[in-house]
C-alpha positions as CSV (number, residue, x, y, z in Angstrom):
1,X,23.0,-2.6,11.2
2,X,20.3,0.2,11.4
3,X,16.8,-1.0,11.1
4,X,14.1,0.0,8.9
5,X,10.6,1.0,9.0
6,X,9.0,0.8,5.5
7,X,5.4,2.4,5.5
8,X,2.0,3.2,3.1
9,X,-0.8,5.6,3.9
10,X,-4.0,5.7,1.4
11,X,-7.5,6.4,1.8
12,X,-9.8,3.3,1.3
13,X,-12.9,3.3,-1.1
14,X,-15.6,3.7,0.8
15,X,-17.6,0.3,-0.2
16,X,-14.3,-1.9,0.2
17,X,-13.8,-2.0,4.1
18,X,-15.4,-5.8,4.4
19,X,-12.8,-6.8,1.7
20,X,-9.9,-5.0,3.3
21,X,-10.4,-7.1,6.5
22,X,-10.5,-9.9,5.1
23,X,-7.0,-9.2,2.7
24,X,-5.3,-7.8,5.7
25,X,-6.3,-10.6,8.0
26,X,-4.5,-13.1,5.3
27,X,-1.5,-10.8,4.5
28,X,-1.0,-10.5,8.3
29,X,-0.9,-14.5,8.3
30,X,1.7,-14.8,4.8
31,X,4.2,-11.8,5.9
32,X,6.6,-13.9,7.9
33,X,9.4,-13.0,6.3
34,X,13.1,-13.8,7.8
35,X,13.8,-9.9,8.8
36,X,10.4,-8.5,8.9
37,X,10.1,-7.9,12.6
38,X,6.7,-6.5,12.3
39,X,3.8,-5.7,9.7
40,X,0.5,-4.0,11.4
41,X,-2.2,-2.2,10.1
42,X,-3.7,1.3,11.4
43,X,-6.2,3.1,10.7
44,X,-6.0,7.0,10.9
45,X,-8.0,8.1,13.9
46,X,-10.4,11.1,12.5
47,X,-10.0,9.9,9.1
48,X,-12.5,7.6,8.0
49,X,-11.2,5.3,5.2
50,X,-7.6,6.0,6.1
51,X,-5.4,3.4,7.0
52,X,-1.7,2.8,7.0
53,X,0.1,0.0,7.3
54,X,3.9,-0.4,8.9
55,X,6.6,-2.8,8.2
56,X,9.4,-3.4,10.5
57,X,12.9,-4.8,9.6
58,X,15.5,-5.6,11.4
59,X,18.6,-4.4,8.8
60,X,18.7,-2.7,5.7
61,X,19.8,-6.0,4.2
62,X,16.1,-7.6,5.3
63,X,14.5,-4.4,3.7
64,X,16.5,-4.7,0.6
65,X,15.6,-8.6,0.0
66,X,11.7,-8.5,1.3
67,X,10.2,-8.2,-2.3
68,X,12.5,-10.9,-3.5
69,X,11.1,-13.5,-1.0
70,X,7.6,-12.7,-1.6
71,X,5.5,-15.5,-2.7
72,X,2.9,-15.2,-5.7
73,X,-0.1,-14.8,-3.3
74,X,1.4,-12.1,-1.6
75,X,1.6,-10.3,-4.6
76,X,-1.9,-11.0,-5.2
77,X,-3.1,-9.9,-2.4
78,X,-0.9,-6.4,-2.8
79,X,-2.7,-5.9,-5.8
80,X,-5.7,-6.3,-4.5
81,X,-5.8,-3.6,-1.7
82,X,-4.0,-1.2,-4.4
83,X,-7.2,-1.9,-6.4
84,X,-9.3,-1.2,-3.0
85,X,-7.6,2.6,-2.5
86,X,-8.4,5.6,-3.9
87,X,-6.6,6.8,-7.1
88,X,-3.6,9.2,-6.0
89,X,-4.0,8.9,-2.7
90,X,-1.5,6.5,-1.9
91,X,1.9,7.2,0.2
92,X,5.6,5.6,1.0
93,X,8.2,6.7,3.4
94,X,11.2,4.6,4.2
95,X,13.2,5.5,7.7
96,X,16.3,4.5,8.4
97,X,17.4,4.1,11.8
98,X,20.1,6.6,12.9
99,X,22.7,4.7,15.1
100,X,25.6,6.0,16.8
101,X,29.0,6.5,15.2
């Protein structure tokens, strides 16, 4: 089972970074999901406004299943910081782990 690393860059409008805090601080508190070893939130040093956030899972499988075991406020609050970012600026990478064999 390799694990994966799921993550999302994008630049934050400027006059949302008191809201931010505040979504992040309760999606932090929601994401507890069975397989998600880790969600954390960085923001790009140099860049101000620029944040990305990391999720950690322990198999593919966990990856594969984390949006069907979301709950409604999670979804809520996803739509809110996509409403906080600036348009087109948003990006995803999935790795894979590479393990021996």
């Amino acid at each position: 089972m390799s694990k994966v690393i799921f993550t999302i860059q994008y630049e934050l409008k400027p006059d949302k970074k008191e809201e931010y805090s505040t979504v992040v601080k309760e999606l932090k508190n929601l994401l507890k999901a069975d397989g998600l070893e880790s969600y954390a939130v960085y923001e790009l040093k140099g860049k101000g406004n620029h944040f990305q956030e990391i999720y950690s899972f322990s198999s593919e499988e966990a990856y594969e299943a984390f949006d069907d075991n979301q709950n409604e406020r999670i979804n809520i609050l996803i739509n809110k910081l996509s409403d906080m970012t600036v348009e087109n600026s948003t990006k995803y990478s999935t790795l894979y782990e590479i393990t021996e064999g």
